[in-house]
C-alpha positions, 0 to 999 in steps of 0.5 A: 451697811454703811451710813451715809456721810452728812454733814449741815451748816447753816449759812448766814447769807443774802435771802435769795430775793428777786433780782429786782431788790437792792442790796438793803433788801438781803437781811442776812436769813440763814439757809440749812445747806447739807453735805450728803454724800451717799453710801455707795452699795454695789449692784447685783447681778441681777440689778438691772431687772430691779430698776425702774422704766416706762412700759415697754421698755427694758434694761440690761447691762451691755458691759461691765468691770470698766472703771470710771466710765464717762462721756461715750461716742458711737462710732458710724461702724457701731463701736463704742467710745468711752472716756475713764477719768480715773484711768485718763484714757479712752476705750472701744467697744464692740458688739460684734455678733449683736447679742446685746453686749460688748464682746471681751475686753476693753480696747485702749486706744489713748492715754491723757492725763484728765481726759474727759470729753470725746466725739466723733466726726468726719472718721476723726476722734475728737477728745479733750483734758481741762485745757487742751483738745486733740484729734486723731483719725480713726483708723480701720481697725477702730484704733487712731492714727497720730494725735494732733494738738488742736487747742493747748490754752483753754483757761484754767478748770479749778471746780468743774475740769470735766469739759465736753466737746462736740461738733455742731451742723455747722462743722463747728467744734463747741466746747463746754468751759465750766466755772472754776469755782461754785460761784465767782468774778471769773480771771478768764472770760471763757470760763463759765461759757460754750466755745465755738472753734474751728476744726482745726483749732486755730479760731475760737470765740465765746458762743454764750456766757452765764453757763456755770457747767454745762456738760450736756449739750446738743442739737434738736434733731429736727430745728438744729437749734442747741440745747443744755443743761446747767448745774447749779449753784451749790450752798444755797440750800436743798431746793436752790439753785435748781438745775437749768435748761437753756436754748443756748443762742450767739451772745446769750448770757445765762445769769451765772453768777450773779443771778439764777432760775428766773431772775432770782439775785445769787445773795452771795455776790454782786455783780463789779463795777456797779452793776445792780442784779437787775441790771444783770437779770435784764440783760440775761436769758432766763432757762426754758426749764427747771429740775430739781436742785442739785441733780448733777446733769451730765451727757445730753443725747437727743434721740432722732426716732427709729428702733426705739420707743413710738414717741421718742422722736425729738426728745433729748435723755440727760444722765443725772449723777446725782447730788452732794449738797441735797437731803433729801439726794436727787440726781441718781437717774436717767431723765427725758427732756419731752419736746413737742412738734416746734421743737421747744422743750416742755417737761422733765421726766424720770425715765430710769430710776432705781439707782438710789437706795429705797431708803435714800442713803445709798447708791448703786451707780452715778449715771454719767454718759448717754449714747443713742445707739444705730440700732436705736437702742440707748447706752447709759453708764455708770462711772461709779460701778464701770457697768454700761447699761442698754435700754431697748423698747419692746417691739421696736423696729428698723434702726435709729434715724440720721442724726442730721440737724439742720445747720441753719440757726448755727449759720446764720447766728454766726453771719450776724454782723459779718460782711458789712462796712466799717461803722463810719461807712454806715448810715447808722454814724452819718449826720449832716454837718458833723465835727471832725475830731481826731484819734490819736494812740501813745503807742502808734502813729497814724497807719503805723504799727501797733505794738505787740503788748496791745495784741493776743498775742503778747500781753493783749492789754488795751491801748491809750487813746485820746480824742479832741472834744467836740462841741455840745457832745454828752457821750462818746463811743468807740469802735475798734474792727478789723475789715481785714479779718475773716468776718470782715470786718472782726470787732476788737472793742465796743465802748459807750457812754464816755463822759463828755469831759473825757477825751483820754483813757489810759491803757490797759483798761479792765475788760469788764461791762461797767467801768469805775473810778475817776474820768472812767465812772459809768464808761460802758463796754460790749461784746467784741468778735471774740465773745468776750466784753472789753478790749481784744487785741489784734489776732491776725493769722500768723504770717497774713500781710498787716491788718489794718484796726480802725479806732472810730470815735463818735460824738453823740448828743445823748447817752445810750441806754443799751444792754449789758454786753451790747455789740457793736450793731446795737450801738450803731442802731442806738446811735442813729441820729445822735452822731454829732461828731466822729472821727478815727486812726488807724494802726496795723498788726501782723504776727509772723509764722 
């Protein structure tokens, strides 16, 4: 037998400290990382029988000789989709006379290069690579008929190009973007970030932020909130960073890069422009909870009860592939994510195990995909070996619930903010004697057009602004929105804490939280309607009549102590009876088909 490749360095780094400790704190202890790469041992015949699972149930192999399974989808007729990255196509299954195995050979039905993550909705096979998503009908005969091109400009993959999608209770697409690398100042802010889109494509914006690869996501079956599981950060030893389970909400940020788990400081990095750890700890989402370093978390399926265990109802299943940087190895196992009658997730638990040598060094499968079948039953499979494996309970009943989830939370997270009027229309900017000052934009003249480098469309840099000062005023705030977008009105920049004695900003601005230098120290940027913190240019529909973007400068009396990526409401509360002065331009955009 082979050894397994090993390999340790001890890295000179930051102690991982609190997020709370200044950067004199980190005194350079060095942290024992390890390459550990197991030997990969092929299964038996009979391997399933030696694999490990609660009373009651049991594993057999429902397919095998595929290749490089990945992600799966069940269809409503009860075939199976499965995505093969190395063969960058996507194949159907089917257990026709329902022994309890797939029937034959494999069916291709499409070929992409680097394709990876697949779902199924409404009769449409949604799949995606690292940078585009596709549809297709599926037809009768379980093949598809023509591909569309939805998205063709997801941001670069580097590190993590396995990306997944799904469609959300709110017949939303959700897309999984991970970080292009182990832990870095992201050049693309939907990097490291969950996408929501249109079905069509055609709108999208950063759901929540911080995620550095968050594979696996899904519903709750029963409170309709979502649910993932983050990898993370490697080289800061066998037991750091460990992997995350997070309740993933609108706007959320979840710590990566610049800090982890509970709030602990990355010592690799510092968050830009100034901001401190704790800063950027307070302001981020700790995970509900925590699993061993290194497990490599991929497909996540919630199980909605029905043909399967008594107690299984609500509980979540996460193939863990299983861990390089780790020795002792972790992963190399299907885990439960136990949730109890409210919803909230309470513990993690092996729930298959055997896929590790018993001496640690080798490896009979890396668990990748999870699918609840309609009879209940669970699919598992192994991309390193290309075996799919089925889990059934003894004594198990009728088939699997729908898997309906409410789409309630989803819907009225993405209501917030919408339907309201422009910021200085609100109570929130009114005073009773307040100065007037006026806007003004090198590029553009009062209510006339804005040229297309300042939008999405072109170079999407911010514009030069200038304001007349107003008496007494220690801050200023910008809000930029759109009352003629779809979410009326659509937020293009939320800015705060302008010093008094600045009343210009050149273009061009870095979108980034805090920024730096000269008249710009200390100026503070939120979160726009894209997701995304800084300017975002005007991005009408192609061929809609102009849209009109409001440039709202306000005079406040006070400095705001707002969160990082703030947006534009929680300035507005913030500013509520400090407006000693306000004032706006307006400039239009339209972008022809």
């Amino acid at each position: 037998m082979k050894v397994a490749l090993f390999a340790s360095a001890l890295l000179f780094v930051g102690a991982p400290a609190l997020a709370q400790s200044s950067p004199e704190d980190n005194d350079k202890r060095p942290v024992q990382a390890h390459f550990y790469e197991l030997t990969p041992l092929k299964p038996t015949a009979d391997f399933a029988a030696s694999l490990k699972l609660p009373r009651g149930y049991r594993i057999a192999v429902w397919a095998g000789d595929l290749g490089n399974t990945r992600v799966m989808a069940v269809a409503p007729d009860g075939s199976v989709y499965v995505s093969r990255r190395s063969e960058a196509d996507i194949i159907r299954l089917v257990d026709a006379n329902r022994d309890g195995r797939a029937d034959g050979a494999p069916t291709v039905i499409v070929n992409r290069p680097g394709l990876h993550g697949l779902t199924i909705h409404d009769g449409m096979l949604y799949f995606m690579t690292a940078k585009e998503v596709f549809r297709a009908p599926l037809r009768p005969d379980g093949g598809i008929g023509t591909v569309e091109t939805l998205i063709d400009d997801l941001p670069d993959a580097g590190q993590h190009l396995n990306r997944t999608l799904a469609v959300g209770p709110d017949n939303m697409l959700y897309i999984s973007s991970g970080s292009t690398c182990n832990a870095c100042d992201e050049s693309s802010q939907e990097n490291a970030t969950l996408i929501r889109a249109s079905l069509d494509g055609k709108a999208r914006r950063v759901r929540a932020s911080g995620l550095r690869n968050t594979i696996g996501f899904e519903w709750h079956p029963r409170t309709g909130e979502l649910w993932g599981w983050d990898q993370g950060i490697d080289w800061l030893g066998n037991d750091i960073q460990r992997e995350e389970v997070n309740k993933i909400e609108r706007g959320k940020r979840y710590g990566w890069p610049y800090v982890f788990e509970d709030g602990k400081r990355n010592p690799q990095d510092e968050p830009p422009g100034g901001i401190t750890a704790a800063q950027w700890a307070a302001s981020s989402t700790n995970p509900v909870l925590m699993h061993v370093a290194h497990s490599a978390g991929m497909q996540m399926a919630f199980h909605p009860g029905g043909g399967f265990g008594p107690d299984v109802a609500g509980d979540a299943f996460v193939a863990l592939r299983g861990s390089w940087n780790r020795k002792p190895a972790s992963g190399y196992e299907l885990a439960r994510i136990r949730f109890d009658a409210n919803g909230e997730a309470t513990r993690v638990e092996t729930f298959v195990s055997g896929f590790m040598s018993r001496d640690g060094t080798g490896q009979y499968g890396r668990p990748c995909g999870v699918a609840v079948m309609r009879d209940g039953s669970i699919l598992i499979s192994d991309d390193a070996n290309g075996v799919i494996y089925r889990i059934t309970y003894d004594g198990a009943t009728g088939q699997a619930a729908p898997l309906a989830p409410p789409p309630g939370p989803m819907l009225e997270q993405a209501a917030r903010g919408t339907n309201v009027p422009l910021a200085l229309a609100r109570p929130e900017t009114q005073a009773s004697s307040p100065a007037r000052l006026t806007v003004g934009a090198a590029a553009f003249t009062a209510n006339g057009p804005i040229p297309r480098e300042y939008s999405e469309y072109g170079l999407g840099i911010s514009p030069a602004l200038s304001w007349s000062a107003v008496p007494n005023a220690v801050s200023y705030a910008i809000l930029v929105e759109d009352p003629d977008g779809a979410s009326k009105p659509v937020v293009h920049w939320v800015a705060w804490n302008v010093p008094a004695g600045t009343t210009r900003l050149p273009e061009g601005l870095q979108e980034r939280d805090r920024l730096s230098g000269g008249p710009l120290e200390g100026i503070m940027q939120g979160a726009s309607g894209r997701g995304t913190v800084g300017w975002y240019g005007p991005r009408p529909p192609r061929g809609d009549k102009p849209h009109h973007y409001h440039f709202q400068v306000l005079a406040l009396d006070r400095q705001l102590d707002l969160p990082l990526g703030a947006t534009r409401d929680q300035l507005l509360t913030a500013a509520a009876g400090h407006v000693i002065g306000s004032g706006d331009l307006v400039g239009t955009y339209a972008e022809p088909k």
